[in-house]
ZABASE-959809 format. One record per residue (C-alpha): residue number from 1; x, y, z negated. Coordinates in Angstrom, 2 decimals. Example, Ala and Ser with C-alpha at 12.3 -4.5 7.8 and 13.67 -1.06 7.14 Angstrom:
BEGIN
+-----+---------+---------+---------+
:  nr :       u :       v :       w :
+-----+---------+---------+---------+
:   1 :   12.30 :   -4.50 :   -7.80 :
:   2 :   13.67 :   -1.06 :   -7.14 :
+-----+---------+---------+---------+
END
This chain:
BEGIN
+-----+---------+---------+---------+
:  nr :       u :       v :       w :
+-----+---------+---------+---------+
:   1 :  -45.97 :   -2.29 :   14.69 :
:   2 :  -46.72 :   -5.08 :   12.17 :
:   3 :  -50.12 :   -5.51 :   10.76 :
:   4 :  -49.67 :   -6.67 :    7.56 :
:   5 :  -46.34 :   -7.19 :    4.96 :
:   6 :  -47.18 :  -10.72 :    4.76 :
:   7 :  -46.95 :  -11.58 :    8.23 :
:   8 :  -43.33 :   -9.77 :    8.35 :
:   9 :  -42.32 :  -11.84 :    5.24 :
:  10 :  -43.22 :  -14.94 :    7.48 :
:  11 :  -40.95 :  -13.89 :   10.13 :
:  12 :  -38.44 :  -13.35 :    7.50 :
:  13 :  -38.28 :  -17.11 :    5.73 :
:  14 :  -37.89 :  -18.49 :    9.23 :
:  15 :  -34.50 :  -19.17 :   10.28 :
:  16 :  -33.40 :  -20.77 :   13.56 :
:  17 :  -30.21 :  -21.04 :   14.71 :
:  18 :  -27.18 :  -19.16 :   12.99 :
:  19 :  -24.26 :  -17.56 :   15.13 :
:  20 :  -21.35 :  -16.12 :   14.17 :
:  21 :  -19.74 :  -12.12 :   15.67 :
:  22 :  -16.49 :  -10.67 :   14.48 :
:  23 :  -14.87 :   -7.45 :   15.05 :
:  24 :  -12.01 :   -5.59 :   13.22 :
:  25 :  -11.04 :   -2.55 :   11.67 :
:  26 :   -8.07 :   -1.10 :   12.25 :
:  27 :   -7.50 :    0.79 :    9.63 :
:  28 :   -9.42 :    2.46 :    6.77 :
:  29 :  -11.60 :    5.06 :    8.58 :
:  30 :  -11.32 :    3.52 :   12.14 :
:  31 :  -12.57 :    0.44 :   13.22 :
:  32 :  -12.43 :   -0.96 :   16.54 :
:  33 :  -14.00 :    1.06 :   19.26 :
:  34 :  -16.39 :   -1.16 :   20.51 :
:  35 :  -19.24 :   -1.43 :   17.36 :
:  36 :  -20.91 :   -4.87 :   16.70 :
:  37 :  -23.89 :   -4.78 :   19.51 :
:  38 :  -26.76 :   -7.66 :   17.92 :
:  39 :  -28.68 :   -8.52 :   20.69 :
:  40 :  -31.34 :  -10.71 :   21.12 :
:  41 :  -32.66 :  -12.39 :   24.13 :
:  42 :  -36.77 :  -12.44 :   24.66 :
:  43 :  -38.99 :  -13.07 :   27.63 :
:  44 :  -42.17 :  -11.77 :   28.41 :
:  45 :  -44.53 :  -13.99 :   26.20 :
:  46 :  -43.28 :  -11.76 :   23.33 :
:  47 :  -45.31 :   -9.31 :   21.81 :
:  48 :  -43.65 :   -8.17 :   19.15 :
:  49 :  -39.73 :   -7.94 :   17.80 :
:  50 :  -37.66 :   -6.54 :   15.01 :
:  51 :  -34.11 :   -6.41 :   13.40 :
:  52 :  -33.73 :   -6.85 :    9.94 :
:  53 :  -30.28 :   -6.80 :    7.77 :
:  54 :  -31.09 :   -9.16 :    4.78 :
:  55 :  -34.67 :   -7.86 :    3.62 :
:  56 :  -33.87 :   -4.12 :    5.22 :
:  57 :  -35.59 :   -3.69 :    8.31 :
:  58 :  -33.71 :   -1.68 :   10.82 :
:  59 :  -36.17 :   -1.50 :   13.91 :
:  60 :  -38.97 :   -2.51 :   14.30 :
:  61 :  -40.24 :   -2.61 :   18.52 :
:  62 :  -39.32 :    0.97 :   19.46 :
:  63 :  -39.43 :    2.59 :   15.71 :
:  64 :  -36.59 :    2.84 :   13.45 :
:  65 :  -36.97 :    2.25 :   10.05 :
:  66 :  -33.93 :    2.34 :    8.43 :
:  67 :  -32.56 :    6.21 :    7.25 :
:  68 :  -28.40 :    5.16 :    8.63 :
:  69 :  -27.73 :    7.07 :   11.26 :
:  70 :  -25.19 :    4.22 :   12.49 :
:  71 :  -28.13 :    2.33 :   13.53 :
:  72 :  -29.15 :    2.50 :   16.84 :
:  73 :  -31.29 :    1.10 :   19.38 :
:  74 :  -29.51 :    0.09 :   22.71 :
:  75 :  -31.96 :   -2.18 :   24.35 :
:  76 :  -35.78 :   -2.91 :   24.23 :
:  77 :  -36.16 :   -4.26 :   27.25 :
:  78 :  -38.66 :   -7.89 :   28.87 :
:  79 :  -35.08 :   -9.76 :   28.49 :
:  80 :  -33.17 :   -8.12 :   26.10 :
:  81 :  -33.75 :   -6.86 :   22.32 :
:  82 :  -30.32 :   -5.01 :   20.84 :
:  83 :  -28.70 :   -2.82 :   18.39 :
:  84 :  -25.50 :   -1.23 :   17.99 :
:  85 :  -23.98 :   -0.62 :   14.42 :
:  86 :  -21.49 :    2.73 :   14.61 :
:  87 :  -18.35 :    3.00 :   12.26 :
:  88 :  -18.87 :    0.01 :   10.50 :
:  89 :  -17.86 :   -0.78 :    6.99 :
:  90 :  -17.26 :   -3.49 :    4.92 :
:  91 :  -20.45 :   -3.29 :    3.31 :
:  92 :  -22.31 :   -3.90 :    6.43 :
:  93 :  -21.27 :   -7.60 :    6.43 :
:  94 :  -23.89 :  -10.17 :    6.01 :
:  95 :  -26.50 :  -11.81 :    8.00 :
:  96 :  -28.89 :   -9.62 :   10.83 :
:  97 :  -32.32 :  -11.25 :   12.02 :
:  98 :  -34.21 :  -10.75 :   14.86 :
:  99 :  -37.67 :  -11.13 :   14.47 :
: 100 :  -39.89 :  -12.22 :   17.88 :
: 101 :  -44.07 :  -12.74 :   17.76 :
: 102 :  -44.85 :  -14.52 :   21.28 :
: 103 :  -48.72 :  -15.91 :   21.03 :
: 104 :  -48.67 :  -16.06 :   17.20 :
: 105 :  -46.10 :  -17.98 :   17.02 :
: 106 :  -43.17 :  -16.48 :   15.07 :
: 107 :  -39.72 :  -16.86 :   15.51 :
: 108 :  -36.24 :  -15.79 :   14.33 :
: 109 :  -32.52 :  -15.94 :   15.31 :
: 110 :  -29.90 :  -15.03 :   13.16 :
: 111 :  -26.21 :  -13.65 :   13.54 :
: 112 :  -23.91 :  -13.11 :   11.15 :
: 113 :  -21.77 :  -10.38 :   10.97 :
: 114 :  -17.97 :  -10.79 :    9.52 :
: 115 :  -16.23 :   -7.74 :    8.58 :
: 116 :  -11.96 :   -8.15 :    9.30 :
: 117 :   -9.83 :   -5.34 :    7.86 :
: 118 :   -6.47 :   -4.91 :    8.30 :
: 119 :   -4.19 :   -5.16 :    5.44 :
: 120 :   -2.83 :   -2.67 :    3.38 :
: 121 :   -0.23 :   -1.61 :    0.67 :
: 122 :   -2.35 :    0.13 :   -1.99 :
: 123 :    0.48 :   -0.31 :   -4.86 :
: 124 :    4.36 :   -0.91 :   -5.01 :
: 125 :    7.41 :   -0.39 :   -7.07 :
: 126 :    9.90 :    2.99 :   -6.91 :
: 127 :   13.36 :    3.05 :   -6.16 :
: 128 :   14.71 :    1.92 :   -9.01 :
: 129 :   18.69 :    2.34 :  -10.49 :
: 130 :   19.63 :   -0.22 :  -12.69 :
: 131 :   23.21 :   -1.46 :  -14.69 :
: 132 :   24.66 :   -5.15 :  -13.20 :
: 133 :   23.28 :   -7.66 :  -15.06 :
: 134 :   19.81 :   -6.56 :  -16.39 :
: 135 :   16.66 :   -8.07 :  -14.77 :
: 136 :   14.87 :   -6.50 :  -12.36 :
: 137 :   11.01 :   -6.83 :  -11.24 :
: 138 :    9.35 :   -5.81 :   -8.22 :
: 139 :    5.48 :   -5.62 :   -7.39 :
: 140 :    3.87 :   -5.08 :   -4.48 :
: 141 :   -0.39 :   -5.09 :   -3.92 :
: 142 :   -2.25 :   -5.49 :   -0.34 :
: 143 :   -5.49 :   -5.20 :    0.28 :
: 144 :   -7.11 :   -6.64 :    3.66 :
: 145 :  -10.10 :   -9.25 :    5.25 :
: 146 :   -8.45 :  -11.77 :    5.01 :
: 147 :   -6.67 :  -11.40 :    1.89 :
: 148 :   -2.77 :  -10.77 :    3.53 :
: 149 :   -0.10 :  -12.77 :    2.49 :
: 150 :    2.59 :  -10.86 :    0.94 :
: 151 :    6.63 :  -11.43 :    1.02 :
: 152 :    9.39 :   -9.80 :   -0.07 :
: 153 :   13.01 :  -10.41 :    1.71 :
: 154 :   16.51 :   -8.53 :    1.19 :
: 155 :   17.68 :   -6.37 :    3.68 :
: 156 :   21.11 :   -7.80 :    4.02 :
: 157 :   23.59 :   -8.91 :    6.30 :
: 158 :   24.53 :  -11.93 :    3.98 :
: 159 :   20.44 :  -12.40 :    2.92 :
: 160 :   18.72 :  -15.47 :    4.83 :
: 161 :   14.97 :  -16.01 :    4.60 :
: 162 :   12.37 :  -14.72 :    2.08 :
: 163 :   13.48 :  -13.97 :   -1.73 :
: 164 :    9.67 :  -14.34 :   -2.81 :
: 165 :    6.68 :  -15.19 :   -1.16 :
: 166 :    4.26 :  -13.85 :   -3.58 :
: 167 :    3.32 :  -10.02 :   -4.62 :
: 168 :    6.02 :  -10.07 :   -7.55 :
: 169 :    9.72 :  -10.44 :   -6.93 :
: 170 :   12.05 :  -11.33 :  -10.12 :
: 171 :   15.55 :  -10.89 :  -10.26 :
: 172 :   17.53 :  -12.28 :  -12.57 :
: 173 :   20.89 :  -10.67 :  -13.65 :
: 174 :   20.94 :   -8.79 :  -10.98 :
: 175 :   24.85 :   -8.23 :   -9.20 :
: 176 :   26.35 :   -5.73 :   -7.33 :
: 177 :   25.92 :   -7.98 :   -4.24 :
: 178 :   21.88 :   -7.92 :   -4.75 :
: 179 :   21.77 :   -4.17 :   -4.67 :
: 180 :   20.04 :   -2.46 :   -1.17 :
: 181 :   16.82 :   -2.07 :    0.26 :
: 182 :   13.72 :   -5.07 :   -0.26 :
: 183 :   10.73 :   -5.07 :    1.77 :
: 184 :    7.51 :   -6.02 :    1.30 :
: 185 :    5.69 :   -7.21 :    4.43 :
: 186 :    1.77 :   -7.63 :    4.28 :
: 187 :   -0.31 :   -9.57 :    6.90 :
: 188 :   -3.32 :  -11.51 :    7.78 :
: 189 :   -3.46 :  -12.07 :   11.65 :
: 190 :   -5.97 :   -8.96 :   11.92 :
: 191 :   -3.41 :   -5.85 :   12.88 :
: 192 :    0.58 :   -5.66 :   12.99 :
: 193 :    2.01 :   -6.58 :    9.57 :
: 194 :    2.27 :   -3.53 :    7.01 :
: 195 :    5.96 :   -2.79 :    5.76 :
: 196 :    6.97 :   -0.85 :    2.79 :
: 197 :   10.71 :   -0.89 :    1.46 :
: 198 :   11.75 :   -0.45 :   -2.56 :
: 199 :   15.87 :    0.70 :   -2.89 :
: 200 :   17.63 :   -0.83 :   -5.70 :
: 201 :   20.66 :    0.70 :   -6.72 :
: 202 :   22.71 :   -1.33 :   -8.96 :
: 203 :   25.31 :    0.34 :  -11.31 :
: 204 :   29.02 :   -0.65 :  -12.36 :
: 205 :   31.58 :    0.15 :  -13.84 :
: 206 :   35.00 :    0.92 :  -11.61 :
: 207 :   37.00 :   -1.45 :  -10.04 :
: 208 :   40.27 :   -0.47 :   -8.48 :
: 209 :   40.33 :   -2.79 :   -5.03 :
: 210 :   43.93 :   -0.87 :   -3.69 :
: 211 :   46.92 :    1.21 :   -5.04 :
: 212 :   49.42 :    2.04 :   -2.75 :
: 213 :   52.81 :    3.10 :   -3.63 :
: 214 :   54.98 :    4.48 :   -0.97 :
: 215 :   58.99 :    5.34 :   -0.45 :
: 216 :   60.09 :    9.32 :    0.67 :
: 217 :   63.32 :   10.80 :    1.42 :
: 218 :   63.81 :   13.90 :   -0.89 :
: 219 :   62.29 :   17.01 :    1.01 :
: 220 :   59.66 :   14.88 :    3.00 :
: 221 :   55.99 :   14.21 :    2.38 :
: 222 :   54.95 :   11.51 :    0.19 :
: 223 :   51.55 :   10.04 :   -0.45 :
: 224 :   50.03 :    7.94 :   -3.46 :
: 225 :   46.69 :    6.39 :   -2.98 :
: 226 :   43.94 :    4.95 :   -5.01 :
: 227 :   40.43 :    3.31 :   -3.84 :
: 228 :   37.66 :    2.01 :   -6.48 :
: 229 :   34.66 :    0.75 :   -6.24 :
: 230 :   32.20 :    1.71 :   -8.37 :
: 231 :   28.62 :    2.92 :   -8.89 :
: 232 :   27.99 :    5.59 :   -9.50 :
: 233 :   30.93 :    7.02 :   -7.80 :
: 234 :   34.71 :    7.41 :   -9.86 :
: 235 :   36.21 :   10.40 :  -10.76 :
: 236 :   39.86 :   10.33 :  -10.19 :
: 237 :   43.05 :   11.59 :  -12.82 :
: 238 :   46.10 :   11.13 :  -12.55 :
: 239 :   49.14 :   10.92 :  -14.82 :
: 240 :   52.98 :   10.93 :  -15.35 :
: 241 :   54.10 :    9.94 :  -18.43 :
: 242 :   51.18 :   10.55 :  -20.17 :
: 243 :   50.80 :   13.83 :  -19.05 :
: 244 :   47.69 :   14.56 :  -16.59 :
: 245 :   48.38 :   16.20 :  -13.23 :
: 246 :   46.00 :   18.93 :  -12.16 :
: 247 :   44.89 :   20.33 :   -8.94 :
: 248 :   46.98 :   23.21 :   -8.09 :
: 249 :   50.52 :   22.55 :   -9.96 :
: 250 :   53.36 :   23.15 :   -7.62 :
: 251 :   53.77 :   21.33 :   -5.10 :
: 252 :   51.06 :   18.60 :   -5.73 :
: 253 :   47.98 :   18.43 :   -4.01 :
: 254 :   45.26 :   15.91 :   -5.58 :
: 255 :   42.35 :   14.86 :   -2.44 :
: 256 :   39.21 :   12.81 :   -4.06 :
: 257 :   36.57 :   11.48 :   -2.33 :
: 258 :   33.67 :    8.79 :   -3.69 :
: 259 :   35.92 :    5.65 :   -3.60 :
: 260 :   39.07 :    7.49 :   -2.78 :
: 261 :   42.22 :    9.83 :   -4.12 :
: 262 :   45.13 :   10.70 :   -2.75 :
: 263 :   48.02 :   12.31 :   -4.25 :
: 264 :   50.04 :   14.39 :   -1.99 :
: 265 :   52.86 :   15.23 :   -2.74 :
: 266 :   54.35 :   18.54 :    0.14 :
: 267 :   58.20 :   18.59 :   -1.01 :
: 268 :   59.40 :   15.31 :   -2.86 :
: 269 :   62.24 :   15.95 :   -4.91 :
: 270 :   64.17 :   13.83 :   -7.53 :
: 271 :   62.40 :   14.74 :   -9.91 :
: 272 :   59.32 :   13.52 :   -8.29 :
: 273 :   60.25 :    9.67 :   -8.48 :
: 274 :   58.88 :    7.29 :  -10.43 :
: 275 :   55.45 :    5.81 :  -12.21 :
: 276 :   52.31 :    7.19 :  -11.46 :
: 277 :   49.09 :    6.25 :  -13.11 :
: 278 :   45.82 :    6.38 :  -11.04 :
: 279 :   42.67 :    6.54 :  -13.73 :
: 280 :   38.86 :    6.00 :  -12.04 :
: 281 :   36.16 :    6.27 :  -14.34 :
: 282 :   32.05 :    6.34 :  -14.47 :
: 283 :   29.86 :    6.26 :  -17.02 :
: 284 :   29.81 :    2.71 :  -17.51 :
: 285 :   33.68 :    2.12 :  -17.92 :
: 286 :   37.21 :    3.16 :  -16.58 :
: 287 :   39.98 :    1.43 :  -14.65 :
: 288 :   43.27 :    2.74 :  -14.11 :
: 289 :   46.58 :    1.24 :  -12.29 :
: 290 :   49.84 :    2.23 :  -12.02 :
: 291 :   52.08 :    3.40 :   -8.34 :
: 292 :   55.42 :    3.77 :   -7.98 :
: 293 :   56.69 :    6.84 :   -5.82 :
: 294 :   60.23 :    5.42 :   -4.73 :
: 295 :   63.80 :    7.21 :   -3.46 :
: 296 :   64.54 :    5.78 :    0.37 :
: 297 :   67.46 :    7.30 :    2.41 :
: 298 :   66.69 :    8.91 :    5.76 :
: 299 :   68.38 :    5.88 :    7.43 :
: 300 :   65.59 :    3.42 :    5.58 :
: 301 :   63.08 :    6.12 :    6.88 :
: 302 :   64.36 :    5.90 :   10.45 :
: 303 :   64.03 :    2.53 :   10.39 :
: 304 :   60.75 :    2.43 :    9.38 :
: 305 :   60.00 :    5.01 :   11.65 :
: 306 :   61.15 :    2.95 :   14.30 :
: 307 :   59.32 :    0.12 :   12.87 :
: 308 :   56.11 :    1.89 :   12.90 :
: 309 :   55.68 :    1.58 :    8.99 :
: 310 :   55.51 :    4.69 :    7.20 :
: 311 :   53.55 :    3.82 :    3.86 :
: 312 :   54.83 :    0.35 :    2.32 :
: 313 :   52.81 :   -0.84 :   -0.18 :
: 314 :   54.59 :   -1.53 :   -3.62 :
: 315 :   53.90 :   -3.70 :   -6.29 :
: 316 :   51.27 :   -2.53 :   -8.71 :
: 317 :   53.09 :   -2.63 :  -12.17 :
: 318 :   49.87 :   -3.62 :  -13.95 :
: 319 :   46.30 :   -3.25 :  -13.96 :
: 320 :   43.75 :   -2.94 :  -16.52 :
: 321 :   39.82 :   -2.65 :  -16.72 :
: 322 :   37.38 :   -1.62 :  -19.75 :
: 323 :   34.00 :   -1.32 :  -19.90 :
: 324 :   33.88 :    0.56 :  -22.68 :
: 325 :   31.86 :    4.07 :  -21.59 :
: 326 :   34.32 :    6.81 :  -21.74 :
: 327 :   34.85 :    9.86 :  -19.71 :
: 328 :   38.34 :    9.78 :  -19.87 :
: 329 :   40.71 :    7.89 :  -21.82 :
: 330 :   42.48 :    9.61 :  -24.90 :
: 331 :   45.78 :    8.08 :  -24.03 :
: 332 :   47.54 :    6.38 :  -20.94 :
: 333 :   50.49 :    4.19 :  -22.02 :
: 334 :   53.91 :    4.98 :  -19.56 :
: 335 :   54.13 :    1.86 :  -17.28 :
: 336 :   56.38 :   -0.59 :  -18.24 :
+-----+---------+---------+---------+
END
């Protein structure tokens, strides 16, 4: 189609007016489903026309030049000279020239093709499990066309706002309070925002938040109960005068759940009455406090029958926390 390379390199230098096409992709092996379509419009003075992509020539009048078989030629028509560009990459971005001879006179247009993808998370932290108080450090890497912008927030009830607007997210003696799930949110106007979440689970020691003692009538059922808060979960003991109860002694029935134990007792006697100590422990400390089981008559227990109270809580004799990593504790003082 052209004569000579030297008459194509004049085409070439010539630039006349510069426009500007964008599409997107969507994702990383799907772009939009309508291609970039370069067209270019020409009368019937023109004898000759071409598309080039930098100093590549595609087509050139009817002929294809180029070896992609993304290339194709929609139009060659007296009005109309266009291409369509199939599953476009981001290497395809740049500037496309069409190339016109009308009465040896050349001329050129030029559009320029902008490549959008959406973003993406290519890299972020684990789940991580980590003891109150230590610092904690969370990354998170997008890629996109635009570059995205990148946040991190808590998900909290109590959490307002972002807690970083930038790919890292520091934490600084991290609490109890800070522990849950942190997202990362990507975007850059060109798809929906991309979300990723990290869980951080933050360890300590027990703390016993309720201890209720209770009064029974001798022969009735009577209930002690101990809650803690801790993480990872207590593990529950209980003692009488220094002496640990165990599941399965007569007449005693110990119930333990993650934060919770009970200890049921089916057939109070006198013999049941008295201090009780409740002992939760992890691997970062123990707690332990001590419940009274108390004597009531069956007149007191009609009454509070009648008063709908059946479990009054008594005072807590005393209460005492170390963080010093034990199992259990080699001895448990009687109450005072």
């Amino acid at each position: 189609v052209f004569r000579s390379t030297e008459s194509l390199r004049t085409w070439k230098s010539e630039i006349a007016n510069v426009l500007r096409l964008q599409f997107c992709k969507t994702s990383d092996a799907e772009f939009q489903k309508v291609p970039p379509r370069p067209k270019c419009t020409i009368d019937n003075r023109v004898t000759r026309v071409a598309w080039l992509n930098r100093s590549t020539i595609l087509y050139a009048g009817n002929d294809k030049w180029c070896l992609d078989p993304r290339v194709v030629l929609l139009s060659n028509t007296q009005t109309q000279y266009s291409i369509e560009i199939q599953n476009v990459d981001v290497y395809d971005e740049g500037p496309y020239t069409c190339s016109v001879q009308t009465d040896n006179h050349p001329k050129t247009s030029r559009v320029h093709l902008i490549v959008q993808v959406s973003p993406k998370i290519v890299e972020i932290s684990s789940d991580i499990s980590i003891n109150e108080g230590n610092n904690v450090s969370l990354t998170c890497i997008a890629t996109g066309r635009p570059e995205p912008t990148v946040t991190w927030r808590h998900i909290s009830p109590k959490a307002v706002g972002f807690v970083s607007e930038d790919e890292y997210l520091e934490i600084q003696g991290i609490t109890r309070e800070q522990s849950g799930d942190y997202e990362c949110s990507a975007s850059n106007d060109v798809a929906a925002p991309v979300v990723r979440r990290v869980k951080v689970t933050v360890n300590y020691p027990p703390y016993i938040s309720e201890a209720k003692g209770t009064g029974v009538p001798v022969g009735q059922t009577g209930t002690l109960q101990c809650e803690a808060s801790a993480v990872p979960s207590a593990e529950f003991q209980w003692y009488k005068d220094d002496k640990r109860l165990v599941e399965g002694k007569k007449g005693v029935k110990v119930e333990n759940r993650p934060f919770l134990s009970k200890l049921i007792f089916l057939n109070v006697s006198e013999h049941d009455y008295g201090n009780y100590t409740c002992v939760a422990s992890n691997k970062l400390g123990h707690t332990n406090a001590s419940i009274t089981l108390f004597g009531e008559t069956e007149a007191q227990a009609g009454q509070r029958k009648r008063e709908g109270r059946w479990t009054q809580p008594a005072p807590i004799a005393h209460l005492c926390c170390s963080t010093v990593p034990s199992r259990f504790p080699n001895h448990i003082p009687s109450p005072l």
